[in-house]
Structure formats: structure tokens, C-alpha cells
C-alpha positions as CSV (number, residue, x, y, z in Angstrom):
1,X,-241.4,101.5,95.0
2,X,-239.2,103.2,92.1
3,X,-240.5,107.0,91.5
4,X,-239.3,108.4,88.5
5,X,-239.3,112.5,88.7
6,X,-238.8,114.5,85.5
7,X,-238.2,118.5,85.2
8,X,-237.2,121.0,82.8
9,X,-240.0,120.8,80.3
10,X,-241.9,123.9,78.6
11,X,-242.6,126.6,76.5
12,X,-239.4,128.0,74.0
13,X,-239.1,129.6,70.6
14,X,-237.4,127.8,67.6
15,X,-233.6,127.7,68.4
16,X,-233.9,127.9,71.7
17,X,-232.8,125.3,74.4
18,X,-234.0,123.5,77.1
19,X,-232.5,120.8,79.6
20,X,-234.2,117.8,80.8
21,X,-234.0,115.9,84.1
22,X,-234.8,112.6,85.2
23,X,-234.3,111.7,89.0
24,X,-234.8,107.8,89.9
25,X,-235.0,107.3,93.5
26,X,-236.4,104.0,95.4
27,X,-234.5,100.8,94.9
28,X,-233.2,100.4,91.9
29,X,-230.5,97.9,91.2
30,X,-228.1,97.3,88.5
31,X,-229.4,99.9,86.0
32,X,-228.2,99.5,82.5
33,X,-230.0,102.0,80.4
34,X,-231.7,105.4,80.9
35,X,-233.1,107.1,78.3
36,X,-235.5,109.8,76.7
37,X,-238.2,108.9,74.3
38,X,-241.0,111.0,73.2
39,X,-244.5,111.1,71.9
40,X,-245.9,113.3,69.8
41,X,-249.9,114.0,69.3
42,X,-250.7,111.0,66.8
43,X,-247.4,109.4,66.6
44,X,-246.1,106.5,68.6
45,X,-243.7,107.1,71.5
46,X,-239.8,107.0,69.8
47,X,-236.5,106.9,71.0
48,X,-234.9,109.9,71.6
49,X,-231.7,109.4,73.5
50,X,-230.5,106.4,75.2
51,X,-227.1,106.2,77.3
52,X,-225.8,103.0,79.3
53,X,-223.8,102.4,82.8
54,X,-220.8,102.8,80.9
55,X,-221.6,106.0,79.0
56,X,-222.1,104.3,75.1
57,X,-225.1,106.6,73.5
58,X,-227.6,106.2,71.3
59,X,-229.4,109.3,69.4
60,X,-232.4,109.4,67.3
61,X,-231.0,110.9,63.8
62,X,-232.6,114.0,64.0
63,X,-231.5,115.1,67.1
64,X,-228.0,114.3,66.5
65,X,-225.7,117.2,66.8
66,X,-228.4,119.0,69.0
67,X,-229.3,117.0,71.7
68,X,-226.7,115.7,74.5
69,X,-227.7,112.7,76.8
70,X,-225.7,112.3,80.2
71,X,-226.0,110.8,83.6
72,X,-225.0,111.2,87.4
73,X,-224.3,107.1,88.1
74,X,-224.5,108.0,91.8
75,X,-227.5,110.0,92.0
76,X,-229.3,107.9,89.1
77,X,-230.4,110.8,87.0
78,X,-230.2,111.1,83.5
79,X,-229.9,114.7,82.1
80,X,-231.2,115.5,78.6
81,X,-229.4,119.2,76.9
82,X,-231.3,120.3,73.5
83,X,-230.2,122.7,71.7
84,X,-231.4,124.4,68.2
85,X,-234.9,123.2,69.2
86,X,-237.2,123.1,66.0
87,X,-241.3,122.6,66.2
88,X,-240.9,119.0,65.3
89,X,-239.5,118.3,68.6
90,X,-242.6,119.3,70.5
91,X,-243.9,116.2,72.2
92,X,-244.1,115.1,75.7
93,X,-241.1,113.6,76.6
94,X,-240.7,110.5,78.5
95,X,-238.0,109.0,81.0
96,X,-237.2,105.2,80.6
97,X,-235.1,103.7,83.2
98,X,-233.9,99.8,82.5
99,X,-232.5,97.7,85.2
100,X,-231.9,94.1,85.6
101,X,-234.1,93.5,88.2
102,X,-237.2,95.2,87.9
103,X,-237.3,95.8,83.6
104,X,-238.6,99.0,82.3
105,X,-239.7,101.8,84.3
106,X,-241.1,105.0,83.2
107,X,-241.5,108.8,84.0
108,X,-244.8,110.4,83.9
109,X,-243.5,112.9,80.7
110,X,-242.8,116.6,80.7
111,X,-244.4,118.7,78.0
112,X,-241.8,120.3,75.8
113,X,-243.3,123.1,73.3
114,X,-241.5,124.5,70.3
115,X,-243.0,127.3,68.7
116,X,-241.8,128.4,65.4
């Protein structure tokens, strides 16, 4: 069984920051991707950050130049740092864990709040 545990989320004024964790333990084999998405009241679920094995990233436009992605390969967690945190970014955010063998996994969300 792969559990997926996610911290950090909450409650922080415009400009503020927050950091994200995502801790995969279980068995999980040959992960290539972890990621953030998140999903905002009405909208679907988007990409937010996405960075592979190797370290190549992906960023949603917005949060380009505010939000940093990184992982610990050896304790499979996936880190998200935001910074300059406007309302728009209030959603629950999601961890998404892609491996080889067992596909797509996902965290149960963390509520992030920006209040403006």
C-alpha cells in the first residue's frame, strides 16, 4: 500500500509564503515524476509544479518566478516553496506521484488560503 502524506498547508496574507511537503512511503518503485497540482472551488484540478528523477521542472506560468519545486530521491518527498503568494493561488493543493509500476498516485490535498 503506497500512502501519500502532505503538510504545510494554511492560512497566510498576500505576499506571504508557505512550503509544501509531500512524503511517499510504501513500495514505490521507479518513480519518475512527482508533482503539485491544484483545485480551486469550480475549476478543474491544474498543474502546478512537476519535477522528474533527474531534476528537469515543469511550472504552471503563473507561478513561475514564485514557486520552487524540489525533491529528496532517497526519502521520496517532493517539497513545494511559494513565495509572493497572491488570492488566486488559494486552492487545495494536491500531491501526484508517477511511477512505472503502479501509475498515478495521489495525496489527499492540503488547503492553502490566501487572503488579500
Amino acid at each position: 500500500q503506497v500512502q501519500l502524506v502532505e503538510s504545510g498547508g494554511g492560512l497566510v496574507q498576500a505576499g506571504g509564503s508557505l512550503r509544501l511537503s509531500c512524503a511517499a512511503s510504501g513500495i514505490i518503485l521507479n518513480i519518475i515524476e512527482m508533482g503539485w497540482y491544484r483545485q480551486a472551488p469550480g475549476k478543474q484540478r491544474e498543474l502546478v509544479a512537476s519535477i522528474t528523477t533527474g531534476g528537469s521542472t515543469n511550472y504552471e506560468d503563473s507561478v513561475k518566478g514564485r514557486f520552487t519545486i524540489s525533491r529528496d530521491n532517497g526519502k521520496n518527498t517532493v517539497y513545494l516553496q511559494m513565495n509572493n503568494l497572491k488570492a488566486g493561488d488559494t486552492a487545495v493543493y494536491y500531491c501526484r506521484v508517477l511511477s512505472t509500476l503502479r501509475g498515478i498516485d495521489w495525496g489527499q490535498g492540503t488547503q492553502v488560503t490566501v487572503s488579500s
